[in-house]
PyMOL Python script that loads the backbone (N, CA, C, O; Angstrom):
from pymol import cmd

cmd.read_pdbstr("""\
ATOM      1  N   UNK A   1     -17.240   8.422  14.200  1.00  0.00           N
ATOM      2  CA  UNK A   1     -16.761   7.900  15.447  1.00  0.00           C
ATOM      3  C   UNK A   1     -17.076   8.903  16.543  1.00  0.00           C
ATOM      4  O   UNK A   1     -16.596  10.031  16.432  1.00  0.00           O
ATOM      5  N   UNK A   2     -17.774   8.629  17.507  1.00  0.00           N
ATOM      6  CA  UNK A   2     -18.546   9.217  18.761  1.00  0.00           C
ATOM      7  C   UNK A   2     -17.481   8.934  19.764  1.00  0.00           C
ATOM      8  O   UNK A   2     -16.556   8.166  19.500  1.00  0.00           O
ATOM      9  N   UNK A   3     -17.555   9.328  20.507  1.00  0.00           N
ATOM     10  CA  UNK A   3     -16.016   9.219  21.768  1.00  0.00           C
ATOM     11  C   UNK A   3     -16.913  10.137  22.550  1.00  0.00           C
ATOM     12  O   UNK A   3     -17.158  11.340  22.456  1.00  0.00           O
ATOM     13  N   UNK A   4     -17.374   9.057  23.455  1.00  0.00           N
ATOM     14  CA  UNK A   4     -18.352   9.605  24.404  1.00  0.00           C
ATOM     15  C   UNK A   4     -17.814   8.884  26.060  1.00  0.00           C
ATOM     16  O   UNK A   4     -18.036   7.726  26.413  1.00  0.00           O
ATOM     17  N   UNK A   5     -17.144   9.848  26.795  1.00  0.00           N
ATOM     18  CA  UNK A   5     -16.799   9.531  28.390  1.00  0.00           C
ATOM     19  C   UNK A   5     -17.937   9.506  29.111  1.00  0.00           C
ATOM     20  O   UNK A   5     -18.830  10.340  28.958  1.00  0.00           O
ATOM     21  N   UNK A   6     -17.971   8.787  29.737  1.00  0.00           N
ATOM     22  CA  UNK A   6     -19.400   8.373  30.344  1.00  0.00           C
ATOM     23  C   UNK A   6     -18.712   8.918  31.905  1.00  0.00           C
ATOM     24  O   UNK A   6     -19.532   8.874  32.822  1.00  0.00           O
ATOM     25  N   UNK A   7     -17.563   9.328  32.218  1.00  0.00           N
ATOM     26  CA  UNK A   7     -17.487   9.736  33.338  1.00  0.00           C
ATOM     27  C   UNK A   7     -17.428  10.943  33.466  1.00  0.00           C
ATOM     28  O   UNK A   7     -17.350  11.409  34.603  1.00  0.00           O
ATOM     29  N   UNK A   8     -17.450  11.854  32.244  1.00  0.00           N
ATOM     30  CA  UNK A   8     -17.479  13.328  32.063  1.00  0.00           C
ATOM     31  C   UNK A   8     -18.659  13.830  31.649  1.00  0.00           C
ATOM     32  O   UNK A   8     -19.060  14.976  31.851  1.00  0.00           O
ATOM     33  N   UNK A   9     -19.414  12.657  30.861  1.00  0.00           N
ATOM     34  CA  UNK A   9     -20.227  13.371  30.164  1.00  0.00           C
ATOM     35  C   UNK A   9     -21.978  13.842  31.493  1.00  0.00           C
ATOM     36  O   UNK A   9     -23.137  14.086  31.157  1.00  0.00           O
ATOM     37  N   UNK A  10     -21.564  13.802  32.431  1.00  0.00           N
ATOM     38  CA  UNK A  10     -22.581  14.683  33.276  1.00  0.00           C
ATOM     39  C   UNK A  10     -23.707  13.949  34.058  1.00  0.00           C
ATOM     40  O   UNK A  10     -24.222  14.163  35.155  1.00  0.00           O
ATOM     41  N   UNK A  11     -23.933  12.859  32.951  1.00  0.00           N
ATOM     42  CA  UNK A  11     -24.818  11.591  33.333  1.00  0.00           C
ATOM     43  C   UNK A  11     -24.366  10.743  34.259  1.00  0.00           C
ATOM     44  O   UNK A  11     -23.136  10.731  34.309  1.00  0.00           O
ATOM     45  N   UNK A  12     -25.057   9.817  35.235  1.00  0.00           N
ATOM     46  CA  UNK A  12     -24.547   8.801  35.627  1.00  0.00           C
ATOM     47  C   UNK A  12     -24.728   7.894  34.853  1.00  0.00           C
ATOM     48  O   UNK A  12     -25.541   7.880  33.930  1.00  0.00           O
ATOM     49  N   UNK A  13     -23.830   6.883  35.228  1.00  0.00           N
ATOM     50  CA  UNK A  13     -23.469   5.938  35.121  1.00  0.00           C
ATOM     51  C   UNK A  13     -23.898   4.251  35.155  1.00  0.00           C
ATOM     52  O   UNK A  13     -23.504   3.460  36.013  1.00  0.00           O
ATOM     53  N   UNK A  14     -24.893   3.889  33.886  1.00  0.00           N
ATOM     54  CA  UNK A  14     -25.809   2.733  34.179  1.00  0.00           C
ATOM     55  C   UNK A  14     -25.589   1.585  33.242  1.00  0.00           C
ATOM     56  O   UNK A  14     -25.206   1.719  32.079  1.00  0.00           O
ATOM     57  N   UNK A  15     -25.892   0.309  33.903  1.00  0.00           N
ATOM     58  CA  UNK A  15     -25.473  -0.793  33.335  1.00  0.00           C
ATOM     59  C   UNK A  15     -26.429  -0.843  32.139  1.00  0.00           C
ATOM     60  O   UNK A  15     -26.367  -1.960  31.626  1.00  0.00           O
ATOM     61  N   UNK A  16     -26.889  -0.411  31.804  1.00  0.00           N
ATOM     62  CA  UNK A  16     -27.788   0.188  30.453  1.00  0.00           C
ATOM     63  C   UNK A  16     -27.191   1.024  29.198  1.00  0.00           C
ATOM     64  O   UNK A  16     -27.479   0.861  28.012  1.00  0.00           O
ATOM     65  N   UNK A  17     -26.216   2.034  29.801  1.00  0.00           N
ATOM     66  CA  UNK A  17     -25.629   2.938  29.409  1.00  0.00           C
ATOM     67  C   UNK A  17     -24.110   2.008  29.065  1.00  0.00           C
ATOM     68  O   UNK A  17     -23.437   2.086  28.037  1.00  0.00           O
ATOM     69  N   UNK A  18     -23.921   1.368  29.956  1.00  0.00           N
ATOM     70  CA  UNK A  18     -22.535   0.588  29.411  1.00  0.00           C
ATOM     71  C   UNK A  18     -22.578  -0.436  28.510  1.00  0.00           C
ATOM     72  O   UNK A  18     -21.560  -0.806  27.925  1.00  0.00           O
ATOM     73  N   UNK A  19     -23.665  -0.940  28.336  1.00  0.00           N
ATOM     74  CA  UNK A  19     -24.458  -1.626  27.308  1.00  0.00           C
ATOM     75  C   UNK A  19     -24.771  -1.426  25.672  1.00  0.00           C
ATOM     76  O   UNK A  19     -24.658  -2.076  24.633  1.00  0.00           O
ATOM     77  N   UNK A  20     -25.110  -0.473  25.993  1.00  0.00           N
ATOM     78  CA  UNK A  20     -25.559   0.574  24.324  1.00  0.00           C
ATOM     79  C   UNK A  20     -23.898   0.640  23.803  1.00  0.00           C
ATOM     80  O   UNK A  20     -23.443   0.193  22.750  1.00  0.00           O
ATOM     81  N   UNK A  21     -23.192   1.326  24.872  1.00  0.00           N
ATOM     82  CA  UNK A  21     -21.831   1.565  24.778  1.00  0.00           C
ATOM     83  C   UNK A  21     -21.103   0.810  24.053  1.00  0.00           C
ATOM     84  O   UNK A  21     -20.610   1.156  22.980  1.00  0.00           O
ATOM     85  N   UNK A  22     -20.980  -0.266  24.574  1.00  0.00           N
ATOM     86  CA  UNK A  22     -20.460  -1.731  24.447  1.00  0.00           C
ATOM     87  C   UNK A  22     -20.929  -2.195  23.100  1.00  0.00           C
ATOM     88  O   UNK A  22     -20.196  -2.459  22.147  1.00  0.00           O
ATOM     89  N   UNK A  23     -22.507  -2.278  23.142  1.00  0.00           N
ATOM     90  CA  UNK A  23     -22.897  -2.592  21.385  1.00  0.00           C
ATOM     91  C   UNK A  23     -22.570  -1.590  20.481  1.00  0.00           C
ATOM     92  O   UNK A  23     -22.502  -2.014  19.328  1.00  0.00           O
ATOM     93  N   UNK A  24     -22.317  -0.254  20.629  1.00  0.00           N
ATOM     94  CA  UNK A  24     -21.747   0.709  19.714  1.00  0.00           C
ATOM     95  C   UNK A  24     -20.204   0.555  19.132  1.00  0.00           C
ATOM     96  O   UNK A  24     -19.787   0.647  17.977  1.00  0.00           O
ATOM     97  N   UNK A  25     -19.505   0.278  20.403  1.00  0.00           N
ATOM     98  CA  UNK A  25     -18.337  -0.259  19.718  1.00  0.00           C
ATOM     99  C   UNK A  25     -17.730  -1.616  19.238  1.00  0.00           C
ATOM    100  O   UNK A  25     -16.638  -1.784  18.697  1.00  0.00           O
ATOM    101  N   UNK A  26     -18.620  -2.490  19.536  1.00  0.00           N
ATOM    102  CA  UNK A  26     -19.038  -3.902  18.923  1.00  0.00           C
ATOM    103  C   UNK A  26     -19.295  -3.439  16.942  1.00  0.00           C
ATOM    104  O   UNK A  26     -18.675  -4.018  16.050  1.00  0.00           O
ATOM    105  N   UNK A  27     -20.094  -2.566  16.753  1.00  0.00           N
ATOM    106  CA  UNK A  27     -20.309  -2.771  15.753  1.00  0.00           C
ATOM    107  C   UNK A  27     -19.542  -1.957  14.896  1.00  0.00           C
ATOM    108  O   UNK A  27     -19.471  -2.123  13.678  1.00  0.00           O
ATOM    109  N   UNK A  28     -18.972  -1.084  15.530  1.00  0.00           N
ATOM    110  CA  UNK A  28     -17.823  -0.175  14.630  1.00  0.00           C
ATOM    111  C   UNK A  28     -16.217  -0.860  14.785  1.00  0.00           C
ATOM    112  O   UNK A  28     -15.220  -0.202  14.488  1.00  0.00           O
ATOM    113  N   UNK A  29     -16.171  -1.796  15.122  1.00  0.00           N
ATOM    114  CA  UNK A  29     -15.308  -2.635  15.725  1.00  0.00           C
ATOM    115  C   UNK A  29     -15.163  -3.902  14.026  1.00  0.00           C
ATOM    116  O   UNK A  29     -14.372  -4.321  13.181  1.00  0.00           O
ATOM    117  N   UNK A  30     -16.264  -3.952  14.382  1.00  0.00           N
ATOM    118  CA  UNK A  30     -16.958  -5.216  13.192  1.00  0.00           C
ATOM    119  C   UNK A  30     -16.957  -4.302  11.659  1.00  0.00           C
ATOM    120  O   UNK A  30     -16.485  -4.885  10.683  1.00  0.00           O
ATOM    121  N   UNK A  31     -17.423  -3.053  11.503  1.00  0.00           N
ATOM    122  CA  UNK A  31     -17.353  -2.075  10.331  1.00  0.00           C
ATOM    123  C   UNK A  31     -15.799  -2.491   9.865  1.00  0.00           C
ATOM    124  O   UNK A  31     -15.341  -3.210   8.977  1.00  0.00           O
ATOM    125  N   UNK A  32     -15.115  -1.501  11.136  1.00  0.00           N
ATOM    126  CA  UNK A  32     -13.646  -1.877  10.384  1.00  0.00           C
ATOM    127  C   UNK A  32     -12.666  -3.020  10.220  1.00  0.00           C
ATOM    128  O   UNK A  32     -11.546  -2.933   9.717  1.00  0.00           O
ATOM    129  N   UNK A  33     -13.416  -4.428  10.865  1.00  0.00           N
ATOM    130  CA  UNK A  33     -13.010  -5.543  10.454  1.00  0.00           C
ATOM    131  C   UNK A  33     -12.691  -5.279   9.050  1.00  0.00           C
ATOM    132  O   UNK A  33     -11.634  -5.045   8.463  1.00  0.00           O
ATOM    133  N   UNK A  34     -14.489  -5.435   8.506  1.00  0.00           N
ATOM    134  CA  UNK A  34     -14.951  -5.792   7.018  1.00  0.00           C
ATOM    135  C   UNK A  34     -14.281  -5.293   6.202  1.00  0.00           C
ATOM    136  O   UNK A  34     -14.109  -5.956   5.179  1.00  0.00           O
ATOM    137  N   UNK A  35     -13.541  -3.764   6.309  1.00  0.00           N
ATOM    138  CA  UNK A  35     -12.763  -2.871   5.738  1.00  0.00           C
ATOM    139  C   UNK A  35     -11.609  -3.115   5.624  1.00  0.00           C
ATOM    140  O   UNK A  35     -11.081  -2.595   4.640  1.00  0.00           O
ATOM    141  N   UNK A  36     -10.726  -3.962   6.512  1.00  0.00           N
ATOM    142  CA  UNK A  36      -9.523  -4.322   6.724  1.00  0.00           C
ATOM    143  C   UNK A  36      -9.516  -5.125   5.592  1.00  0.00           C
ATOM    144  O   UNK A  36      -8.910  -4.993   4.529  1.00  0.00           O
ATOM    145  N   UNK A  37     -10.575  -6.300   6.134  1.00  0.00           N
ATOM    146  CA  UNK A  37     -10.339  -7.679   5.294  1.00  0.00           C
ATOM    147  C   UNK A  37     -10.447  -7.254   3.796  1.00  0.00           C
ATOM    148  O   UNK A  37      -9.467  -7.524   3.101  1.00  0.00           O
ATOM    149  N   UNK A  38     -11.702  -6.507   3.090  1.00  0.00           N
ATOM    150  CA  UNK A  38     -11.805  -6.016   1.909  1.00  0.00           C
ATOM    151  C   UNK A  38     -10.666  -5.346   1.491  1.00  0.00           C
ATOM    152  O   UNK A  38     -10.757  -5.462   0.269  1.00  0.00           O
ATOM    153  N   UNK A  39      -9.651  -4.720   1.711  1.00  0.00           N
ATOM    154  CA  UNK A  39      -8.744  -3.764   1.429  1.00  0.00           C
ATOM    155  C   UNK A  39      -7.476  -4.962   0.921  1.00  0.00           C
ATOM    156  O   UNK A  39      -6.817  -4.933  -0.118  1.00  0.00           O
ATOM    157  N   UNK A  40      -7.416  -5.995   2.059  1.00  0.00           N
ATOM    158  CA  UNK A  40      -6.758  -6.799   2.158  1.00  0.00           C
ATOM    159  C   UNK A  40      -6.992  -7.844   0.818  1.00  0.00           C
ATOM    160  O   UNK A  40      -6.210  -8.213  -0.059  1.00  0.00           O
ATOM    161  N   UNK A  41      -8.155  -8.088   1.025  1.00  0.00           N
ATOM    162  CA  UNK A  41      -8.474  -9.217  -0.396  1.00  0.00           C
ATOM    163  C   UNK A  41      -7.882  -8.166  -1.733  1.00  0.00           C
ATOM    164  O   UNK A  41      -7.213  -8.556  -2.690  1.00  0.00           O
ATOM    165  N   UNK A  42      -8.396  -6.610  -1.441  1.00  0.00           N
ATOM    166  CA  UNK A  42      -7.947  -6.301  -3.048  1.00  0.00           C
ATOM    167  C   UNK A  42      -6.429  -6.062  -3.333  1.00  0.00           C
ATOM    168  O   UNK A  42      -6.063  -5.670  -4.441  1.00  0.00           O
ATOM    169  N   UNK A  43      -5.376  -6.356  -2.108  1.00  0.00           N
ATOM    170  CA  UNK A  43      -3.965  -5.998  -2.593  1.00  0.00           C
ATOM    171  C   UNK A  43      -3.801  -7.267  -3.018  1.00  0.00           C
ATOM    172  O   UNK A  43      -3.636  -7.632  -4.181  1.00  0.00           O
ATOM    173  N   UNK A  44      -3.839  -7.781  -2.261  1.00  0.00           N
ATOM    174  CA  UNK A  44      -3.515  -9.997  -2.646  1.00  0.00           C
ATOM    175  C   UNK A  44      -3.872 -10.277  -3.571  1.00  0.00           C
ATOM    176  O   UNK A  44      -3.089 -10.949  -4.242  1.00  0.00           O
ATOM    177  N   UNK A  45      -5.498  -9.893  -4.303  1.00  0.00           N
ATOM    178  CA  UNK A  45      -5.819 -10.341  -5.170  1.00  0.00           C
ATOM    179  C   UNK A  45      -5.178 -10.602  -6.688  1.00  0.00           C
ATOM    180  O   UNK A  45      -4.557  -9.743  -7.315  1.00  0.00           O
ATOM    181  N   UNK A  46      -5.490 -12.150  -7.223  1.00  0.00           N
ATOM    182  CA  UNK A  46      -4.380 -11.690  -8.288  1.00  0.00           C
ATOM    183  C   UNK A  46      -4.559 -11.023  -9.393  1.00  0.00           C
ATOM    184  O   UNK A  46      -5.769 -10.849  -9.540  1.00  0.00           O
ATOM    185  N   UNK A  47      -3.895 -10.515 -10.329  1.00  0.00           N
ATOM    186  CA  UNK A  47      -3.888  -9.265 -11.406  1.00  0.00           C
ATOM    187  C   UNK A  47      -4.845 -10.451 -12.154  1.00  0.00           C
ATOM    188  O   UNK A  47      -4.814 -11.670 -12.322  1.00  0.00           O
ATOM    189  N   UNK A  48      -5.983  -8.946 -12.598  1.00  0.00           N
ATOM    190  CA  UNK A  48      -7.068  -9.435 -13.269  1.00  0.00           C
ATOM    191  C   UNK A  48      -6.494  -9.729 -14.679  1.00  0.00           C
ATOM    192  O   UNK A  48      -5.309  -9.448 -14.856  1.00  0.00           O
ATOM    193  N   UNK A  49      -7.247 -10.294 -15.763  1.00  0.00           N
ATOM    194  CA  UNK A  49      -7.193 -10.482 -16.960  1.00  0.00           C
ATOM    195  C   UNK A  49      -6.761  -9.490 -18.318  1.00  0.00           C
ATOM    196  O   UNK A  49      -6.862  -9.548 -19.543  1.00  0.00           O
ATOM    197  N   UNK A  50      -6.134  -8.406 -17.123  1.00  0.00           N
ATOM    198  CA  UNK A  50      -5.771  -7.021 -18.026  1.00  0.00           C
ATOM    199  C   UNK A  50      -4.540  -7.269 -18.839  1.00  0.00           C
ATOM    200  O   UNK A  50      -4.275  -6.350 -19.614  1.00  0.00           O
ATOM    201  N   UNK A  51      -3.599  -8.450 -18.852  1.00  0.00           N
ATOM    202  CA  UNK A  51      -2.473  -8.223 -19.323  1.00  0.00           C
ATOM    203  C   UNK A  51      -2.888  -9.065 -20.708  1.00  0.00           C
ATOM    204  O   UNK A  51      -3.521 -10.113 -20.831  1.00  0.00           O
ATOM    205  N   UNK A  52      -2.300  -8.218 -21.664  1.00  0.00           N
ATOM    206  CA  UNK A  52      -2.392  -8.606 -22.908  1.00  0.00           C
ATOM    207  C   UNK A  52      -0.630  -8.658 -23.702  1.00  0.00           C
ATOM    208  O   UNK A  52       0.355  -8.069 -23.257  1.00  0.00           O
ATOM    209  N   UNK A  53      -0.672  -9.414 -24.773  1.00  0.00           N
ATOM    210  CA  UNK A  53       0.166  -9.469 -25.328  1.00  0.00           C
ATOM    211  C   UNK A  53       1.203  -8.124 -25.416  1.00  0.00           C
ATOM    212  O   UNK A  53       2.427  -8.101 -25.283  1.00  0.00           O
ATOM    213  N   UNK A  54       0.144  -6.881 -25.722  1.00  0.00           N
ATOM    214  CA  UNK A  54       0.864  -5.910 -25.940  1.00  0.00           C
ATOM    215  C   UNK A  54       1.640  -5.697 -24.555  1.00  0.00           C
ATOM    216  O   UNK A  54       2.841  -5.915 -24.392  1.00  0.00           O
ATOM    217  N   UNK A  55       0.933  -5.333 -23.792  1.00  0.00           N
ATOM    218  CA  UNK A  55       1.564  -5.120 -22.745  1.00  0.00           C
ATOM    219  C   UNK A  55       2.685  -5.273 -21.789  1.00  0.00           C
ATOM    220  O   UNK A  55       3.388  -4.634 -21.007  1.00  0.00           O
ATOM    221  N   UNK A  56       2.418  -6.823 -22.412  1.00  0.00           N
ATOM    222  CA  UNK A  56       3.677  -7.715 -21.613  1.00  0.00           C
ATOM    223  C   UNK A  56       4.864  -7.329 -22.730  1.00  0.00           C
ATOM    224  O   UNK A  56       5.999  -7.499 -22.285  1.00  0.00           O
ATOM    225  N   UNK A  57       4.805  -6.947 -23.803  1.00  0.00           N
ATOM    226  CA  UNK A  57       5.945  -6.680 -24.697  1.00  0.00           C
ATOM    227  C   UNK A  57       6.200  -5.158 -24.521  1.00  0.00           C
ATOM    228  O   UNK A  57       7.295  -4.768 -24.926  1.00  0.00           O
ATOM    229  N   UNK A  58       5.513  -4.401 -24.079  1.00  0.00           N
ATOM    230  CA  UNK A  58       5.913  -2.951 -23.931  1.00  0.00           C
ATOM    231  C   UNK A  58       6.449  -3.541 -22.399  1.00  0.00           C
ATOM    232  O   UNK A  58       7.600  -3.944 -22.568  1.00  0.00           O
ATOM    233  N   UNK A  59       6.236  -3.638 -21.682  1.00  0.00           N
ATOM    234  CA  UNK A  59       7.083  -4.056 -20.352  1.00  0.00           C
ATOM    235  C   UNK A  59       8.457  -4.793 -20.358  1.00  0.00           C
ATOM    236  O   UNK A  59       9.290  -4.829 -19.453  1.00  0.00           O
ATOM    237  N   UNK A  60       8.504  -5.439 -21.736  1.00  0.00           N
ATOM    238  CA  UNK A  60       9.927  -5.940 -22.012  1.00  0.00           C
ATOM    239  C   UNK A  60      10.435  -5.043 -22.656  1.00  0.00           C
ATOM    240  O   UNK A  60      11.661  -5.094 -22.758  1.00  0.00           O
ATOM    241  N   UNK A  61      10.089  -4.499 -22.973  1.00  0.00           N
ATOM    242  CA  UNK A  61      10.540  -3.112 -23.709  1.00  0.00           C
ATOM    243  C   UNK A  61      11.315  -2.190 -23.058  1.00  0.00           C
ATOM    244  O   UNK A  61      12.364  -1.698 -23.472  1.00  0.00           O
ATOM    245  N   UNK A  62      10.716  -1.961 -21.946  1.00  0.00           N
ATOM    246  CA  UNK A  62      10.957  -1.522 -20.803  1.00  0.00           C
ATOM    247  C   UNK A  62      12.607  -1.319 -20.113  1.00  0.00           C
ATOM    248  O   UNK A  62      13.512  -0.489 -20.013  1.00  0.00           O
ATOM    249  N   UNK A  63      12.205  -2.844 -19.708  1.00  0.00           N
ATOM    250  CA  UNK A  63      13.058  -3.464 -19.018  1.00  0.00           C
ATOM    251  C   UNK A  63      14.412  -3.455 -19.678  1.00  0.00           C
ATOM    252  O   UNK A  63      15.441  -3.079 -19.116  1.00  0.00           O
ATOM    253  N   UNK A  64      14.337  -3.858 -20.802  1.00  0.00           N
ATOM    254  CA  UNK A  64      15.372  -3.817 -21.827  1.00  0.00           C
ATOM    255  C   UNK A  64      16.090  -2.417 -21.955  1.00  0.00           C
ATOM    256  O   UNK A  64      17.319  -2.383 -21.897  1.00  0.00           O
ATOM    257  N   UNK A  65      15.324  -1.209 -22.136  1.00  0.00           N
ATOM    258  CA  UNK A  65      15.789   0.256 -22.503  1.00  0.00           C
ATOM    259  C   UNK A  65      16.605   0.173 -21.356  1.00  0.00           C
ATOM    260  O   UNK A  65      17.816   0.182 -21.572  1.00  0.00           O
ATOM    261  N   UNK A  66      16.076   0.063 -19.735  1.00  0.00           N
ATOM    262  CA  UNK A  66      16.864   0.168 -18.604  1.00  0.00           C
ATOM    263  C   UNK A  66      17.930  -0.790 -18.831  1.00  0.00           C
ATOM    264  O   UNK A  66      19.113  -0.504 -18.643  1.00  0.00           O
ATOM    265  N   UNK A  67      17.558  -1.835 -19.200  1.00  0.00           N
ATOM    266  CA  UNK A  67      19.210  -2.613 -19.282  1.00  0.00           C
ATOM    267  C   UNK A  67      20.807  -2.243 -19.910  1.00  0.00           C
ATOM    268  O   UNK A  67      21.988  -2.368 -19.583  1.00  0.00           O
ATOM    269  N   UNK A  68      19.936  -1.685 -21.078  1.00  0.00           N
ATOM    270  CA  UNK A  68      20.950  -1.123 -21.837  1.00  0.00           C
ATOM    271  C   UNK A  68      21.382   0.009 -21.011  1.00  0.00           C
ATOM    272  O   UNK A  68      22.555   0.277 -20.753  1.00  0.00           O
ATOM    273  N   UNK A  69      20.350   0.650 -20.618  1.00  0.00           N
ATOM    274  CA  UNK A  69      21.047   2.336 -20.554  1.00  0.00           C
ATOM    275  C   UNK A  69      22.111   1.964 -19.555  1.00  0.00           C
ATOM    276  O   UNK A  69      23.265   2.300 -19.819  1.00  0.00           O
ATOM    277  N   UNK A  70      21.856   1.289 -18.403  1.00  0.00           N
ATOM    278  CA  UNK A  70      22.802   0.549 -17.397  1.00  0.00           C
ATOM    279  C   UNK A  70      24.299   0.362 -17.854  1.00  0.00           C
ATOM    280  O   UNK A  70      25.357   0.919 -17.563  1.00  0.00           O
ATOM    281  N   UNK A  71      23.908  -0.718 -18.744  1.00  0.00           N
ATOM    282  CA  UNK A  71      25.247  -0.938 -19.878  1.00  0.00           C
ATOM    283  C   UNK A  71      26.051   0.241 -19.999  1.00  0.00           C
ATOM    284  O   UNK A  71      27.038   0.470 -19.300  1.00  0.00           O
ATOM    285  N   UNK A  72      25.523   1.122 -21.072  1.00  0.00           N
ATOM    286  CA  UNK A  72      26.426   2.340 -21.701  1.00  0.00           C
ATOM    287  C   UNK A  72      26.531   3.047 -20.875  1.00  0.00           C
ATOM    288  O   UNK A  72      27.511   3.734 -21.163  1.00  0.00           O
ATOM    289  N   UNK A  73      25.913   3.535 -19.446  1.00  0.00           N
ATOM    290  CA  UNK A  73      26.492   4.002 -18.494  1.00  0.00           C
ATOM    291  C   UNK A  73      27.643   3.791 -17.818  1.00  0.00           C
ATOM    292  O   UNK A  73      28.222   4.795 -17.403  1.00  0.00           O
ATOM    293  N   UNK A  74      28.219   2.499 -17.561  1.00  0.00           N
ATOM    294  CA  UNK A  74      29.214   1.756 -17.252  1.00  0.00           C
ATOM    295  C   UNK A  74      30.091   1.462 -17.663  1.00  0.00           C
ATOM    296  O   UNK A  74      31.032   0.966 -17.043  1.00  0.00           O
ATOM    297  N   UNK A  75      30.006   1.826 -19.595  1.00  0.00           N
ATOM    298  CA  UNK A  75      31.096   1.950 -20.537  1.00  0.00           C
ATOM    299  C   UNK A  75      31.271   2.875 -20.157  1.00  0.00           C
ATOM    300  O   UNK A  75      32.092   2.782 -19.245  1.00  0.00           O
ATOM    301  N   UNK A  76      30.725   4.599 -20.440  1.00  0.00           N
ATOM    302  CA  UNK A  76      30.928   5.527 -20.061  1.00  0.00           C
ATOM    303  C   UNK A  76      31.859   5.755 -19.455  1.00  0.00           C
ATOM    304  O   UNK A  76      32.944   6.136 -19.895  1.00  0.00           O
ATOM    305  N   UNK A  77      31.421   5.458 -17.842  1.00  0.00           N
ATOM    306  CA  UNK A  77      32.469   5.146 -16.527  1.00  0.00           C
ATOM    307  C   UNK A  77      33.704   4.595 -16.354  1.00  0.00           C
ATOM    308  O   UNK A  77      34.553   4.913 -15.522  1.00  0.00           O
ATOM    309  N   UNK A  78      33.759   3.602 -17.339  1.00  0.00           N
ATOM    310  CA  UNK A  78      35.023   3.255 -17.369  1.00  0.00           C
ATOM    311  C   UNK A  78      36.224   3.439 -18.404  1.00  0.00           C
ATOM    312  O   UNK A  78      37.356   3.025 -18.154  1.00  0.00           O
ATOM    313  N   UNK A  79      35.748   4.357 -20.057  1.00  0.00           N
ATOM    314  CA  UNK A  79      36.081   5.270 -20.876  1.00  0.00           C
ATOM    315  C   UNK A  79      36.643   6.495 -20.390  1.00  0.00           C
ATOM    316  O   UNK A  79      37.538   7.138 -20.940  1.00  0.00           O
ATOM    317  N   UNK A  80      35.874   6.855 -18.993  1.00  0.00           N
ATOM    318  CA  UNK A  80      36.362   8.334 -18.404  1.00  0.00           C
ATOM    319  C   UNK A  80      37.902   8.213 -17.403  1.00  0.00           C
ATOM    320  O   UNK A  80      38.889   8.908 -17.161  1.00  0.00           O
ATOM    321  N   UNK A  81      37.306   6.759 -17.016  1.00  0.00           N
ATOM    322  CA  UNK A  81      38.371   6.496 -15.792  1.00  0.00           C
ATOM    323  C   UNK A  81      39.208   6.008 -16.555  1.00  0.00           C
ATOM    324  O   UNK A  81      40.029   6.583 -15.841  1.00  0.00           O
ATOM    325  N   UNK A  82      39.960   5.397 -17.479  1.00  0.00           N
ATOM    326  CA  UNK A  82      40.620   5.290 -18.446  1.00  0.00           C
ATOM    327  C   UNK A  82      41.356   6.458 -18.745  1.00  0.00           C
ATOM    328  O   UNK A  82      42.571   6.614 -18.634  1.00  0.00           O
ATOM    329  N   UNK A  83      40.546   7.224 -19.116  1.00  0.00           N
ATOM    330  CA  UNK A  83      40.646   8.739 -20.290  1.00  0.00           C
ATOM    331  C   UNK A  83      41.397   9.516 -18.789  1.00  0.00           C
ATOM    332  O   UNK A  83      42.224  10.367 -19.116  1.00  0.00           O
ATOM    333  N   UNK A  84      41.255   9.372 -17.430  1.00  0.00           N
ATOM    334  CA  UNK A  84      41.795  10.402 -16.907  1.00  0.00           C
ATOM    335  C   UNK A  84      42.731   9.564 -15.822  1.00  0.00           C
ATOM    336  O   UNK A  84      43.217  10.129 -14.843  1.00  0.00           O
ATOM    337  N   UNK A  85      42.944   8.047 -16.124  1.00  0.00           N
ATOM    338  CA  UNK A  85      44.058   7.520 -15.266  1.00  0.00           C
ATOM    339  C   UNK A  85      45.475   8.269 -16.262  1.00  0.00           C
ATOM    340  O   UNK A  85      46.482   8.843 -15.845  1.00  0.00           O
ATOM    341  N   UNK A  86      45.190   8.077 -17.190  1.00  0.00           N
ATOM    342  CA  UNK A  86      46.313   7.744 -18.325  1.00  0.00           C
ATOM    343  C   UNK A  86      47.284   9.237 -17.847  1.00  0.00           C
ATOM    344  O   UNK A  86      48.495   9.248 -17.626  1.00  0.00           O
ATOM    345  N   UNK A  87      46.414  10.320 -17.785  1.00  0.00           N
ATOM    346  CA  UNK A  87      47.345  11.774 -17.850  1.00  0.00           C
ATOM    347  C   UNK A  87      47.656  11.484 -16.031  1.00  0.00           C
ATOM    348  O   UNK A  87      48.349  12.274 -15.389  1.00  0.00           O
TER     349      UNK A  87
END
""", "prot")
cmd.dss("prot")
cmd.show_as("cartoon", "prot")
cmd.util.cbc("prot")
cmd.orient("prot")
C-alpha cells in the first residue's frame, strides 16, 4: 500500500495524475474485496467431510466427562454446605 499525497509530494497536480491515482486505488480496493469475500466463504463454509464416526463419539465423550464433572461438583457443594450449616 503506497500512500502517495499528491499535494505534498512536490509535483503538480494533473488530471492524469488523479487518474493513475484513482485506478490504483480502484484496484487495491477490488484486491481486498476478493479477500474479504474469500475469508468470508471459508468461515460460513460448511464443515467438510472430516467428521467421522469416531469423532463424533469422542465429542460425546466429551461432553459427557463435562456433564458429569458439573454434577459431582454440585454434590460436592452442597455436602460442604450441609457439613458446615449443621455446626
Amino acid at each position: 500500500m503506497s500512500k502517495i499525497n499528491l499535494l505534498t509530494s512536490g509535483k503538480p497536480i494533473t488530471l492524469e495524475g488523479i487518474a493513475n491515482r484513482k485506478e490504483e486505488l480502484r484496484l487495491e480496493i477490488e484486491k481486498q474485496r476478493e479477500e474479504i469475500i474469500g475469508s468470508t466463504k471459508n468461515l460460513f463454509s460448511p464443515i467438510s467431510s472430516g467428521i467421522t464416526p469416531r469423532s463424533l463419539i469422542r465429542s460425546m465423550n466429551a461432553g459427557m466427562a463435562i456433564f458429569d464433572g458439573v454434577l459431582l461438583g454440585l454434590k460436592i457443594m452442597r455436602k460442604l454446605k450441609q457439613f458446615f450449616n449443621k455446626r
